[in-house]
TORZAMI-36293 format. One record per residue: x, y, z of N, C-alpha, C in turn; residue number from 1. Coordinates in nm, 4 decimals. Atoms other than C-alpha are relative to their C-alpha. Layout:
BEGIN
       n.c1       n.c2       n.c3      ca.c1      ca.c2      ca.c3       c.c1       c.c2       c.c3   resi
          X          Y          Z          X          Y          Z          X          Y          Z    NUM
...
***
This chain:
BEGIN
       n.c1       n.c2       n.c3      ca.c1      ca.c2      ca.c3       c.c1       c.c2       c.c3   resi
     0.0216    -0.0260     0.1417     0.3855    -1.3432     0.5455     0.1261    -0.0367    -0.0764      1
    -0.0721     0.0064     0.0912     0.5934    -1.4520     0.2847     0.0776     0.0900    -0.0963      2
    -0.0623    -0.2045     0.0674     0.8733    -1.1720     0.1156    -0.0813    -0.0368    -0.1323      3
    -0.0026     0.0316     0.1309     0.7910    -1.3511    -0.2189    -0.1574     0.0495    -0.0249      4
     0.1360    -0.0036     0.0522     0.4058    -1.2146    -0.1924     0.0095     0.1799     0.0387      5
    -0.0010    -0.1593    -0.0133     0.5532    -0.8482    -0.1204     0.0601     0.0637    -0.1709      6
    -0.0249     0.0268     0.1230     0.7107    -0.8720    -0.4849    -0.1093     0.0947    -0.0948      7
     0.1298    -0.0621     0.0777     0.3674    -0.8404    -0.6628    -0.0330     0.1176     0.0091      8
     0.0667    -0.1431    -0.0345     0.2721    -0.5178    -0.4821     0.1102     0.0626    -0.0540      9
    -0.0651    -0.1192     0.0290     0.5536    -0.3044    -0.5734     0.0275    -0.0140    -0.1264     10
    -0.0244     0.0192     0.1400     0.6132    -0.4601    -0.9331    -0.1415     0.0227    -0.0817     11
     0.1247    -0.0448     0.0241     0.2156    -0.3517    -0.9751    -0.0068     0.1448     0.0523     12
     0.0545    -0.1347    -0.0146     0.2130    -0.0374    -0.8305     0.1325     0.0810    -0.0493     13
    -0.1204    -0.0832     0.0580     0.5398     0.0651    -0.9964    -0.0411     0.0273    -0.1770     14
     0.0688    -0.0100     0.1292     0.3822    -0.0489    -1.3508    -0.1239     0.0665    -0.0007     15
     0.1662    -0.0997     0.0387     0.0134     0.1072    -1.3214     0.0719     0.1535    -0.0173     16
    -0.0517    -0.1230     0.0014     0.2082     0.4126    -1.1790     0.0735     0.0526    -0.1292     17
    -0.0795    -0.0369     0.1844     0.4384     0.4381    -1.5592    -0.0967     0.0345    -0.0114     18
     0.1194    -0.0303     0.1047     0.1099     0.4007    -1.7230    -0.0901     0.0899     0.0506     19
     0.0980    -0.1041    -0.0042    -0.1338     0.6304    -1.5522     0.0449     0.1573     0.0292     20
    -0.0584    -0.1845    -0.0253     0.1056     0.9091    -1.4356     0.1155    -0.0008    -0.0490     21
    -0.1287    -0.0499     0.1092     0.4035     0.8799    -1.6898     0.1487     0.0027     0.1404     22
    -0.1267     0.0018    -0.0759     0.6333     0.8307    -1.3762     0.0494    -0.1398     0.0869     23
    -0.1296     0.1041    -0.0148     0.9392     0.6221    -1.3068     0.0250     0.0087     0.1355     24
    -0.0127    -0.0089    -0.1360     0.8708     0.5362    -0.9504     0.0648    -0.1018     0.1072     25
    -0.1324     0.0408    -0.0644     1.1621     0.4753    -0.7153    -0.0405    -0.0894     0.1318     26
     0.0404     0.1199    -0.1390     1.1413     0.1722    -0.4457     0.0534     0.0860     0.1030     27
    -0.0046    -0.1017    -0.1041     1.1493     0.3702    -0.1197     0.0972    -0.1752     0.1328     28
    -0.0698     0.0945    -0.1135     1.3557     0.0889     0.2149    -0.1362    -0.0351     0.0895     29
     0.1064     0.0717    -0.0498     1.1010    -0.1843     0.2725     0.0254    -0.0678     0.1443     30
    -0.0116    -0.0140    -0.1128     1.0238    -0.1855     0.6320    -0.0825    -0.0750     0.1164     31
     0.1294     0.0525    -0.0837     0.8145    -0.3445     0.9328    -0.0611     0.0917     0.0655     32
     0.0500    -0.1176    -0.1099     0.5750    -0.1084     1.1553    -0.0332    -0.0753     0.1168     33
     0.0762     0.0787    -0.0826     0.4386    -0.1781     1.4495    -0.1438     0.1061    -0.0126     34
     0.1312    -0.0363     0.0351     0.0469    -0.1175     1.5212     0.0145     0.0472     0.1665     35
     0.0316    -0.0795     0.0766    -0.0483     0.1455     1.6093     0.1097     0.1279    -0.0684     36
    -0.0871    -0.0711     0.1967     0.0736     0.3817     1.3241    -0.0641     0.1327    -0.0209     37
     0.0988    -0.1295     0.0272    -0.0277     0.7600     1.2416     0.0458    -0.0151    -0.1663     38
     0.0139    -0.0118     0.1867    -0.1131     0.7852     0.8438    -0.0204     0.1314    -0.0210     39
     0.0749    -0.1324     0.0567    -0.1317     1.0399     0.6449    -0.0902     0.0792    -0.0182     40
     0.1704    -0.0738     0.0071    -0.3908     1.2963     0.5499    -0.1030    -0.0416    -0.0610     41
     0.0929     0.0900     0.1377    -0.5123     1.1155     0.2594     0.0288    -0.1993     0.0203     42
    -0.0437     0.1801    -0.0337    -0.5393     0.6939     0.2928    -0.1386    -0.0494    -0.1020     43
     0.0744     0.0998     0.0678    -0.7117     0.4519     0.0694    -0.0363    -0.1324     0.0606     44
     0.0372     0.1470    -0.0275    -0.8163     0.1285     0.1813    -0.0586    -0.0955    -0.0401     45
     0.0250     0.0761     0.1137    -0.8167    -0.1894     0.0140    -0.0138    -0.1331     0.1147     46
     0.0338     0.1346    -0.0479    -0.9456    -0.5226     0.1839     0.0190    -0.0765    -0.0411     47
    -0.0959     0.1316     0.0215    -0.7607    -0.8402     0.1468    -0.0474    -0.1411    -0.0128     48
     0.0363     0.1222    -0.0333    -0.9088    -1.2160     0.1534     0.0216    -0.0702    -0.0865     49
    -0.0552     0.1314     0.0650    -0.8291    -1.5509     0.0485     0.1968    -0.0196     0.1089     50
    -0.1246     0.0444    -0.0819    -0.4833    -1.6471     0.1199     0.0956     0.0733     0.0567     51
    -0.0670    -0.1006    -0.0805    -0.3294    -1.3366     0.2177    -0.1417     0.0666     0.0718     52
     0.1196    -0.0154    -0.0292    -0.6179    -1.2149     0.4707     0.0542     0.1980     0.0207     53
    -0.0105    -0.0922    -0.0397    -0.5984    -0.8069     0.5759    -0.0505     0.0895    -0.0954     54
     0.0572    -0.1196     0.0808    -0.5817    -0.4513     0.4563     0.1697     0.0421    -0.0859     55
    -0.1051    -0.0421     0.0491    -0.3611    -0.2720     0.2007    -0.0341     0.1333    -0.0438     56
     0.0086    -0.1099    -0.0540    -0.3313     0.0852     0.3129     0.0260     0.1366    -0.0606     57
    -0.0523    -0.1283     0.0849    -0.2229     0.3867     0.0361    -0.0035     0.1059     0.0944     58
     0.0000    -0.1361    -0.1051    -0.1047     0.6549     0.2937     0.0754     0.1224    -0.0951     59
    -0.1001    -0.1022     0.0838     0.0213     0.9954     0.0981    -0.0567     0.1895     0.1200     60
     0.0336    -0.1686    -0.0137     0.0009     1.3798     0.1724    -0.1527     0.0042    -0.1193     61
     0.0779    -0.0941     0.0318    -0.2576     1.6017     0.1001     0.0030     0.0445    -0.1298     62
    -0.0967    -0.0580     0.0972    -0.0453     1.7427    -0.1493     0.0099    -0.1311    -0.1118     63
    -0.0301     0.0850     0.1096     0.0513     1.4296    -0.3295    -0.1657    -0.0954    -0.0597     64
     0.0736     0.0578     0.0531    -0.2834     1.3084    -0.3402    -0.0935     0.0659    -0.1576     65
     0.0499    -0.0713     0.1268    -0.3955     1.6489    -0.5431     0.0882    -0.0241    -0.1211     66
    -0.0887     0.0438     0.1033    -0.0786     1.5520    -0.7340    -0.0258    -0.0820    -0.0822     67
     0.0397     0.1187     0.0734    -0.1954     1.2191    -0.8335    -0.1021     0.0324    -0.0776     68
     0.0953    -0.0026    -0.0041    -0.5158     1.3447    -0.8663    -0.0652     0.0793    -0.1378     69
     0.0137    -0.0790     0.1223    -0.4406     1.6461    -1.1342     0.0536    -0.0885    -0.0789     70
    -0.0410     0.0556     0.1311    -0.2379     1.4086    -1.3630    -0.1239    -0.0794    -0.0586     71
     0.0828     0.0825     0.0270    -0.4882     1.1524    -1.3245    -0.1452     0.0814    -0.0966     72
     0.1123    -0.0343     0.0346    -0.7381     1.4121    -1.4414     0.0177     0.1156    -0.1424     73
    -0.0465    -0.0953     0.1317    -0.5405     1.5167    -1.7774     0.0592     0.1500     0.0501     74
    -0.0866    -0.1176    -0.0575    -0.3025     1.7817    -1.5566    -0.1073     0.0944    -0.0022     75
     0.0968    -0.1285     0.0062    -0.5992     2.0412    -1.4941     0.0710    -0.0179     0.1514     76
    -0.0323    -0.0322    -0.1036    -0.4915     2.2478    -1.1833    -0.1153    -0.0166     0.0921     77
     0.1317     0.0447    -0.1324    -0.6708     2.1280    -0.8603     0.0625     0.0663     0.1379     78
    -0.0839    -0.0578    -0.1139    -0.6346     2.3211    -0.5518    -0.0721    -0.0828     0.1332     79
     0.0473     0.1118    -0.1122    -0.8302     2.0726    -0.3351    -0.0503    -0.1250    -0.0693     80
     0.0724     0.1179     0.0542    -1.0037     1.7205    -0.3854    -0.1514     0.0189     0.0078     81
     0.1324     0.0187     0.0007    -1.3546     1.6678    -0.4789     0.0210    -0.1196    -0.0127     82
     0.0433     0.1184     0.0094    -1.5348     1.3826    -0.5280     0.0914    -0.0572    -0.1559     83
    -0.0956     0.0462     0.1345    -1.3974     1.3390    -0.8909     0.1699    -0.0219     0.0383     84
    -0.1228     0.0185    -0.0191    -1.0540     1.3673    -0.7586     0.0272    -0.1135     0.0922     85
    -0.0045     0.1241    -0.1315    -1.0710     1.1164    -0.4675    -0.0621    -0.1467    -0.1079     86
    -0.0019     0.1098    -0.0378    -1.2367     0.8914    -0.6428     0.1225    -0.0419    -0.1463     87
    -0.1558     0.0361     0.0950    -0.9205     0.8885    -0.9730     0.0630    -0.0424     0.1120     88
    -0.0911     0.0929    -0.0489    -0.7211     0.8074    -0.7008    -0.0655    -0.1619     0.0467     89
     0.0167     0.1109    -0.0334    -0.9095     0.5383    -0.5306    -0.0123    -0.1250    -0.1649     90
    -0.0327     0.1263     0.0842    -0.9443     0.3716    -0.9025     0.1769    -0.0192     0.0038     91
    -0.1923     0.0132     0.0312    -0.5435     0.3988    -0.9383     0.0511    -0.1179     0.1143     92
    -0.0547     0.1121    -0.0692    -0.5143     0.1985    -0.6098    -0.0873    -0.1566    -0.0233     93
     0.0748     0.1050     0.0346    -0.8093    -0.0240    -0.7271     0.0868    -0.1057    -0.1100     94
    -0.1006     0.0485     0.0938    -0.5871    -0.0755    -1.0560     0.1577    -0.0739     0.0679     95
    -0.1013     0.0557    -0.0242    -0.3126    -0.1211    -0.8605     0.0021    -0.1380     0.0792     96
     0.0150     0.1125    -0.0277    -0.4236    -0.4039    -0.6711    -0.0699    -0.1407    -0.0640     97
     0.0111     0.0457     0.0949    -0.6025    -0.5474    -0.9228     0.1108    -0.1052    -0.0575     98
    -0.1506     0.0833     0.1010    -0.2580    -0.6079    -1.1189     0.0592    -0.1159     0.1189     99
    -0.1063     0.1123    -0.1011    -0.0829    -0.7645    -0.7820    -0.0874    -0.0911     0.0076    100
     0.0581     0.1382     0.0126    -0.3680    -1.0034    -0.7434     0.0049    -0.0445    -0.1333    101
    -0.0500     0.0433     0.1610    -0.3287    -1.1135    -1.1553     0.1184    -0.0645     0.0623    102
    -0.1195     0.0532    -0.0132     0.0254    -1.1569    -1.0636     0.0275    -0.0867     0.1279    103
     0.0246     0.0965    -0.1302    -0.0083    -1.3525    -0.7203    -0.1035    -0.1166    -0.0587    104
     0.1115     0.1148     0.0637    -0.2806    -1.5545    -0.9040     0.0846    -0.1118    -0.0885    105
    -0.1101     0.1083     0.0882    -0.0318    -1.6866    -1.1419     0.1357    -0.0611     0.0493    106
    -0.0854     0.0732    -0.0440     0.1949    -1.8068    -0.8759    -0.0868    -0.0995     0.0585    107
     0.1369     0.0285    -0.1088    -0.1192    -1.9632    -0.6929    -0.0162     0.0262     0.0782    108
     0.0150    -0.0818    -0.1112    -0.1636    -1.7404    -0.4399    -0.1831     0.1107    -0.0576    109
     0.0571    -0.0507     0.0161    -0.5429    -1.6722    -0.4694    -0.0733     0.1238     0.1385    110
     0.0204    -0.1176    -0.1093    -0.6386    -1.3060    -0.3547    -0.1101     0.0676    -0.0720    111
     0.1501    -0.0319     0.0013    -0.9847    -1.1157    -0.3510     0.0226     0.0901     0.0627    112
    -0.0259    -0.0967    -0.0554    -0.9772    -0.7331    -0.2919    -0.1603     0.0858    -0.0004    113
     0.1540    -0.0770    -0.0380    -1.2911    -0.5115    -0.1730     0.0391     0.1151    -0.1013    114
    -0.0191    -0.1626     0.0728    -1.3511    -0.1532    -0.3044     0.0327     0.0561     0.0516    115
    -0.0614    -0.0503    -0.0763    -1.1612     0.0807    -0.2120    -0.0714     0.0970     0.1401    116
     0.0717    -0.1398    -0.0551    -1.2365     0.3657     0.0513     0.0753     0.0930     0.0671    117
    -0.1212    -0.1351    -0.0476    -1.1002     0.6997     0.0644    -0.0496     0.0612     0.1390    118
     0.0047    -0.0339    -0.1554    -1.0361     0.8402     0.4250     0.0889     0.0982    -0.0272    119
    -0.0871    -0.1158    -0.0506    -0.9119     1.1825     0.4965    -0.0551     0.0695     0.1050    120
    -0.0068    -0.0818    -0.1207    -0.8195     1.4338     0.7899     0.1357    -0.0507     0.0825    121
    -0.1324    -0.0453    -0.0905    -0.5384     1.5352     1.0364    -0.0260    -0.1206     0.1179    122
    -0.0388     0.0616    -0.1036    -0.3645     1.3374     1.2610    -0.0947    -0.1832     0.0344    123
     0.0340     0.1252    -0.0364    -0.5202     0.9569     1.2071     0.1189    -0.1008     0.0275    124
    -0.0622     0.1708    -0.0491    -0.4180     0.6604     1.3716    -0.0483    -0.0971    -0.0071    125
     0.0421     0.1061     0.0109    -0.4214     0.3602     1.2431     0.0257    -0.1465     0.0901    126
    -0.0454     0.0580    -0.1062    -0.4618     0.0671     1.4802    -0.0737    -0.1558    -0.0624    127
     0.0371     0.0931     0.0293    -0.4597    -0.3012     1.3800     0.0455    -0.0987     0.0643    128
    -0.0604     0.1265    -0.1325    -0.4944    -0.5928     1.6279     0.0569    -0.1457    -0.0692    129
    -0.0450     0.1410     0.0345    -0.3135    -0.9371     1.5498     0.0399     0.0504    -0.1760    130
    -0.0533    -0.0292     0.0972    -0.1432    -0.7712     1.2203     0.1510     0.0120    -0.0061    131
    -0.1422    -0.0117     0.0495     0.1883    -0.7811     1.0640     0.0219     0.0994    -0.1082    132
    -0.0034    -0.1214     0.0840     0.2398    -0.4371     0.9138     0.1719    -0.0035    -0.1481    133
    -0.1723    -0.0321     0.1249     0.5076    -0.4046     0.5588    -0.0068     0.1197    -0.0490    134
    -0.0135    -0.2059     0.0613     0.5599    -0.0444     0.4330     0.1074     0.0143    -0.1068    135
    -0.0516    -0.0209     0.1140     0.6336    -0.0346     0.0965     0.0261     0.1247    -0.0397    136
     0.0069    -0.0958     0.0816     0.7368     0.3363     0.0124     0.0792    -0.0075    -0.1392    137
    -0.0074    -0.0070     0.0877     0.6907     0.4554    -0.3159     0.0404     0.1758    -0.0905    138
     0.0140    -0.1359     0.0095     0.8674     0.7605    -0.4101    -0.0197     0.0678    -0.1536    139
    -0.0300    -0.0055     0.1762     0.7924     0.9530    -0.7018     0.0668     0.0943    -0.0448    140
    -0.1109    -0.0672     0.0597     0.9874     1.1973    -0.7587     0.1437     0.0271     0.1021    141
    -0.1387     0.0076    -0.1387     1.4009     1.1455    -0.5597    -0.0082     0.1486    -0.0014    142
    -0.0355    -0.1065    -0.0707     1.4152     1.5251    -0.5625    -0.1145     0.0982     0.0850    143
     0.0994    -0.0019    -0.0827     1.0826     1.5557    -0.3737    -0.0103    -0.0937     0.0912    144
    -0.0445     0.1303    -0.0613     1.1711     1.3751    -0.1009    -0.2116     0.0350     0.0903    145
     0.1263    -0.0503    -0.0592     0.7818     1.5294     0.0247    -0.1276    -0.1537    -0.0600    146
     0.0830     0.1034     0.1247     0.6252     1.2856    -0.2985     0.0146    -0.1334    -0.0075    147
    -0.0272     0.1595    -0.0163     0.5884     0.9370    -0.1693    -0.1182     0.0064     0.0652    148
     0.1141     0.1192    -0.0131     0.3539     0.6880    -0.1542     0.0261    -0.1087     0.0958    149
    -0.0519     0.0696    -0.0643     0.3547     0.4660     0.1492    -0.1207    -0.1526    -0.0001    150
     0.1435     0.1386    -0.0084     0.1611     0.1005     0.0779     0.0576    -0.0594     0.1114    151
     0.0231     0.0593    -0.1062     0.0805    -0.0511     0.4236    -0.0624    -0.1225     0.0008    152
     0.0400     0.1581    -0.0189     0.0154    -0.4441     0.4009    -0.0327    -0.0388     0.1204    153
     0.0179     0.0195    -0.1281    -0.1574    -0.5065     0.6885    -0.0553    -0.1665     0.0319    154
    -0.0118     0.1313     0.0064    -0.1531    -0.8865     0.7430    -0.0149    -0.1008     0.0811    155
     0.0295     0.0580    -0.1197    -0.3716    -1.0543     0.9840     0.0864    -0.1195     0.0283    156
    -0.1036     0.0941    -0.0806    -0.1594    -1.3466     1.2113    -0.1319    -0.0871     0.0520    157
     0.0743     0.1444    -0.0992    -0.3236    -1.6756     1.3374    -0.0053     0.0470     0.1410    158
    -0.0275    -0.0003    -0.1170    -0.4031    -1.6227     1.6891    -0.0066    -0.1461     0.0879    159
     0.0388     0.1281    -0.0820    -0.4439    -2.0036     1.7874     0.1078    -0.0222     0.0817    160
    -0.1311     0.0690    -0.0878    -0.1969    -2.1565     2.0517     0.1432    -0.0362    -0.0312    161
    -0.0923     0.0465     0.0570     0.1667    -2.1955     1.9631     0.0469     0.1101    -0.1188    162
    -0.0528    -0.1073     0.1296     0.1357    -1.9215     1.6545     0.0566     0.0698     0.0262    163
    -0.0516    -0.1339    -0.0312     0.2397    -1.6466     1.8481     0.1534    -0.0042    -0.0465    164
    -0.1122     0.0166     0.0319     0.5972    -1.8073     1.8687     0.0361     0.0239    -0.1941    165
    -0.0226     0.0001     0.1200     0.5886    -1.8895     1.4977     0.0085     0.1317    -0.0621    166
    -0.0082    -0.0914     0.0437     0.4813    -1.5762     1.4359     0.1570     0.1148    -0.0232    167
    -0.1421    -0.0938    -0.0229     0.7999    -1.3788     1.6039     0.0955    -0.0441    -0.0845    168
    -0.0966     0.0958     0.1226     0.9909    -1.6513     1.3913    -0.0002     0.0800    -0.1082    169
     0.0542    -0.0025     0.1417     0.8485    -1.5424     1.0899     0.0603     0.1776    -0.0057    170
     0.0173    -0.1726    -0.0083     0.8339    -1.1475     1.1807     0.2364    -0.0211     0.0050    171
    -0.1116    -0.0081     0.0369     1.2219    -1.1915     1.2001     0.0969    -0.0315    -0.0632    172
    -0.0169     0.0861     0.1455     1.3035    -1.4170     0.9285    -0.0325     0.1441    -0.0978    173
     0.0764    -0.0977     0.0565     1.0866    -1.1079     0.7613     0.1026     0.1260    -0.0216    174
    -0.1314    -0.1157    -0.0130     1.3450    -0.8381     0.8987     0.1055     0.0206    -0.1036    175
    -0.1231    -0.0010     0.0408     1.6233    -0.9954     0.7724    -0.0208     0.0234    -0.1401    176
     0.0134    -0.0334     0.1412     1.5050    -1.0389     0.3944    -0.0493     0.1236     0.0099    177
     0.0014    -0.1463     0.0428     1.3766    -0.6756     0.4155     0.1171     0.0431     0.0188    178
    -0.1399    -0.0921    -0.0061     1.7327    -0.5691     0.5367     0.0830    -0.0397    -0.1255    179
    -0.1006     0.0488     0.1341     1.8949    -0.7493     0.2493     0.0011     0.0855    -0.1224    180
     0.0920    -0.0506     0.1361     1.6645    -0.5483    -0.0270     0.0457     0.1418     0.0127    181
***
């Protein structure tokens, strides 16, 4: 994957985030995972195709999702999620990918995202074969170090003959510009 198409996602989910929840949200140390991965309680999932192919993963707490969930719903106190609350968030990540494809579109990088789908419960693991995982956290408030948002780019890999190498190429080429940032 290219760093220059990790850009879009956090300069989109940093702007929706101003505008729908009034907060000034802090770039968290962009990272690689490997697969498999345990997620949070709460996860969104956003489907990928065209020239970037995969998934793009919204992992948060429990907690931060009712967080998102009361602002999103004009600050009324929520002590769990319903359906109304799950699905404010899943538009927020809808919005948010939305914007990064706009902005990937206008470099020419055409991208095509599914609807979302909210997934919760304890202790999931996420497991993705022939993927190149990026982990964008997104924190929102520095003195809640609890209140972060972790976007998971999950980024299917060629499996034909010869890619594999390229791939490791690439995956550490990848490293280094994340260590720089």
């Amino acid at each position: 994957m290219n760093i220059e198409y990790i850009n879009p996602f956090i300069e989109a989910s940093q702007s929706v985030l101003k505008m729908m929840l009034g907060i000034d949200v802090k770039l968290g140390k962009v990272y690689l995972k490997s697969s498999p991965y345990m997620g949070d309680s709460a996860m969104i999932i956003v489907g990928l195709t065209g020239r970037i192919r995969g998934q793009a993963v919204f992992c948060m707490s429990k907690s931060v999702a009712i967080y998102i969930a009361s602002i999103m719903m004009g600050g009324i106190d929520l002590k769990d999620l319903d359906e109304i609350g799950k699905s404010a968030i899943s538009e927020l990540t809808n919005m948010i990918l939305g914007n990064t494809a706009t902005i990937l579109e206008k470099t020419g990088v055409n991208v095509e995202i599914t609807p979302p789908s909210f997934v919760m419960g304890d202790n999931m693991q996420i497991s993705s074969n022939k993927v190149r995982i990026i982990c964008i956290p997104l924190i929102l408030d520095p003195n809640d170090p609890s209140k972060v948002i972790n976007i998971d780019i999950n980024i299917a890999q060629d499996d034909k003959d010869g890619e594999k190498e390229k791939d490791k190429e690439l995956d550490k080429e990848l490293e280094k510009e994340l260590n720089k940032k």
